[in-house]
C-alpha positions as protocol buffer text, in pm:
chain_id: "A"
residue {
  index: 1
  type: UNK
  ca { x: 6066 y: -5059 z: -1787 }
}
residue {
  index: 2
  type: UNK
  ca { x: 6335 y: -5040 z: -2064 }
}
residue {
  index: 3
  type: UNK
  ca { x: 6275 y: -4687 z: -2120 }
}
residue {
  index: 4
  type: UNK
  ca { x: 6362 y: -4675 z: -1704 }
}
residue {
  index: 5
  type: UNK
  ca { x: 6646 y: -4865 z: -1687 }
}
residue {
  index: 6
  type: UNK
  ca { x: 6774 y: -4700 z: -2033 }
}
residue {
  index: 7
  type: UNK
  ca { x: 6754 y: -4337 z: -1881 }
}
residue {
  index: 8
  type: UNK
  ca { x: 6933 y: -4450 z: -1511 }
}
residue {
  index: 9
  type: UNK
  ca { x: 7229 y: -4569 z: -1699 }
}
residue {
  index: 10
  type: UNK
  ca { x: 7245 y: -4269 z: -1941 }
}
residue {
  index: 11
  type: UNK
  ca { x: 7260 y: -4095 z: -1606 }
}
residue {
  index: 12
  type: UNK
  ca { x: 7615 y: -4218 z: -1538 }
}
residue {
  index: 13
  type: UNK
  ca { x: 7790 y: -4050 z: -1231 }
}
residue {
  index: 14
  type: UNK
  ca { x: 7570 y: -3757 z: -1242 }
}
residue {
  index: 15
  type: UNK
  ca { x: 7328 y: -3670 z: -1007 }
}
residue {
  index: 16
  type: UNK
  ca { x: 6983 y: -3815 z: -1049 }
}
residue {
  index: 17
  type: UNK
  ca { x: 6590 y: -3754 z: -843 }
}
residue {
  index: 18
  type: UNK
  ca { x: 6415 y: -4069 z: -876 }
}
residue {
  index: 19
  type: UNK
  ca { x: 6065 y: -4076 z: -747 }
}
residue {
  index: 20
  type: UNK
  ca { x: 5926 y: -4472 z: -697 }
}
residue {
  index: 21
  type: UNK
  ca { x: 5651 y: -4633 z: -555 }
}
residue {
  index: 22
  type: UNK
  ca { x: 5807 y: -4816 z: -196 }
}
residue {
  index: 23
  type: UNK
  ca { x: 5667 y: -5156 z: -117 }
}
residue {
  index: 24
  type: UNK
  ca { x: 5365 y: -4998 z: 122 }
}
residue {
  index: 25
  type: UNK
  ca { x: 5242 y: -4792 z: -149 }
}
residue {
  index: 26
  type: UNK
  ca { x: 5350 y: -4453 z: -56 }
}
residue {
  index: 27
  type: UNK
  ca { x: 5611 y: -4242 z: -278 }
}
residue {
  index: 28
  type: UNK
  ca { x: 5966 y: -4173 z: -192 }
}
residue {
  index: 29
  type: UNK
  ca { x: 6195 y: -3896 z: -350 }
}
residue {
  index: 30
  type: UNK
  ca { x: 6583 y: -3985 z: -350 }
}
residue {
  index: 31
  type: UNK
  ca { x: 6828 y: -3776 z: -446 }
}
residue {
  index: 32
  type: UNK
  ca { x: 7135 y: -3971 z: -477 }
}
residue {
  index: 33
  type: UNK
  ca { x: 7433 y: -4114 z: -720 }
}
residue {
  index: 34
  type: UNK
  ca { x: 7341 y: -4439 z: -882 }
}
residue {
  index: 35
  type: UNK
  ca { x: 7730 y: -4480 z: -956 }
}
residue {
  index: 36
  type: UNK
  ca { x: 7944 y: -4320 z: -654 }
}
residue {
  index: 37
  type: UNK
  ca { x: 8285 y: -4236 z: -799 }
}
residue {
  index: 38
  type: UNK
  ca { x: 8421 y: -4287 z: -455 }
}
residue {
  index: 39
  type: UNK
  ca { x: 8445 y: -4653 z: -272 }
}
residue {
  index: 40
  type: UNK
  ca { x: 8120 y: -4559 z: -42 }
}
residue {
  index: 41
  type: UNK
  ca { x: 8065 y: -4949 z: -139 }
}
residue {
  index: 42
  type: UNK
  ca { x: 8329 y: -5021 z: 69 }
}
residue {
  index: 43
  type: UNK
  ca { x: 8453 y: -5407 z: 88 }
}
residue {
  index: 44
  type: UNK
  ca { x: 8379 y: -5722 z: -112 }
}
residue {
  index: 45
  type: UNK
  ca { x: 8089 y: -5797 z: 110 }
}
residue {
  index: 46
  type: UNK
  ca { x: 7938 y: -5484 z: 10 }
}
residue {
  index: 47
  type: UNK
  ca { x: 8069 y: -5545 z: -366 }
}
residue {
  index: 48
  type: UNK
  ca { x: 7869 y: -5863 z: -297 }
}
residue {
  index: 49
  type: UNK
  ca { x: 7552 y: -5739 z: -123 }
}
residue {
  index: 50
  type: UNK
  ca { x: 7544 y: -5462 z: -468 }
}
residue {
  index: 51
  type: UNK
  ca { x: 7535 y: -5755 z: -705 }
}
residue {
  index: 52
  type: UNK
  ca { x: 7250 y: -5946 z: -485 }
}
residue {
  index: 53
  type: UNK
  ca { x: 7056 y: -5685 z: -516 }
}
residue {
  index: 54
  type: UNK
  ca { x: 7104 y: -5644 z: -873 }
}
residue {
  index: 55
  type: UNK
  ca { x: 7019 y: -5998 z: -921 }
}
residue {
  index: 56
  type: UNK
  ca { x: 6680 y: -5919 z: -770 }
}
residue {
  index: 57
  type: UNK
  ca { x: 6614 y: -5655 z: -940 }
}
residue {
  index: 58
  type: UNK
  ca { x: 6712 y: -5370 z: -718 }
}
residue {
  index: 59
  type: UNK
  ca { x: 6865 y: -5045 z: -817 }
}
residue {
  index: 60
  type: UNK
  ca { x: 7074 y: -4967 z: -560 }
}
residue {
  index: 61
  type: UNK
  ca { x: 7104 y: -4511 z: -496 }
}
residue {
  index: 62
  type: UNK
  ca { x: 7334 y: -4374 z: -258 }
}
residue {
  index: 63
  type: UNK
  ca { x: 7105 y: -4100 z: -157 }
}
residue {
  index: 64
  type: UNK
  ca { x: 7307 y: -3778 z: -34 }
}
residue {
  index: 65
  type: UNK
  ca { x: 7119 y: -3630 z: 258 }
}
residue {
  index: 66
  type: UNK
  ca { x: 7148 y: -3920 z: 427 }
}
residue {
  index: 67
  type: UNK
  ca { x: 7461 y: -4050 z: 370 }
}
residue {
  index: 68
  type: UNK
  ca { x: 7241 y: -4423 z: 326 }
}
residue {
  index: 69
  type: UNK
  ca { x: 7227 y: -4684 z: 33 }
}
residue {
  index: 70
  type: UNK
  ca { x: 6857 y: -4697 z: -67 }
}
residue {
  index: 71
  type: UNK
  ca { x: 6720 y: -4929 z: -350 }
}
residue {
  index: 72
  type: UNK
  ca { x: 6435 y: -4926 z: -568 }
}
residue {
  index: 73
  type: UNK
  ca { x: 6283 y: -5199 z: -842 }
}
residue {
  index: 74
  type: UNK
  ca { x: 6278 y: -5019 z: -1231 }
}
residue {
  index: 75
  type: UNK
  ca { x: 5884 y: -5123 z: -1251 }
}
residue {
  index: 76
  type: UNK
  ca { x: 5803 y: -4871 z: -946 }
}
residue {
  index: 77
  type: UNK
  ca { x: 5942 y: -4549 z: -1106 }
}
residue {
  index: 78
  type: UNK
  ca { x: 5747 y: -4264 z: -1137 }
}
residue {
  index: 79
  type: UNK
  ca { x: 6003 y: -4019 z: -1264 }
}
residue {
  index: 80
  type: UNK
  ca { x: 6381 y: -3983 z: -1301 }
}
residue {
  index: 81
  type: UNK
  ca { x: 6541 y: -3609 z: -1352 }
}
């Protein structure tokens, strides 16, 4: 899970495809920005809500076709690219 976590935050600002394992069992591609340069966060409730989910474990993604915040847990990756 290391190795996971090591290789999101490498990732940076860039564009990343993570493929996880959602809580019903089925697979879900996202292709998002783990670290939005832009304040898509929006206000200290959502600055808030982000460090919540952090707290539980969640990865927050802001995936792009979308437009949506998703989240994942490091120990359901499959891959990241």
């Amino acid at each position: 899970m290391s190795q996971i976590l090591d290789t999101l935050n490498a990732k940076g600002t860039k564009i990343v495809t993570v493929t996880f394992i959602k809580a019903d069992g089925s697979e879900r591609v996202v292709n998002g920005l783990l670290k939005p340069t832009s304040k898509m966060v929006g206000s200290e409730r959502g600055l808030a809500q982000g460090e919540a989910m952090r707290a539980r474990g969640q990865i927050p993604i802001w995936e792009i076709s979308s437009r949506k915040w998703k989240s994942f847990y490091a120990d359901k990756v499959v891959s990241v690219t």
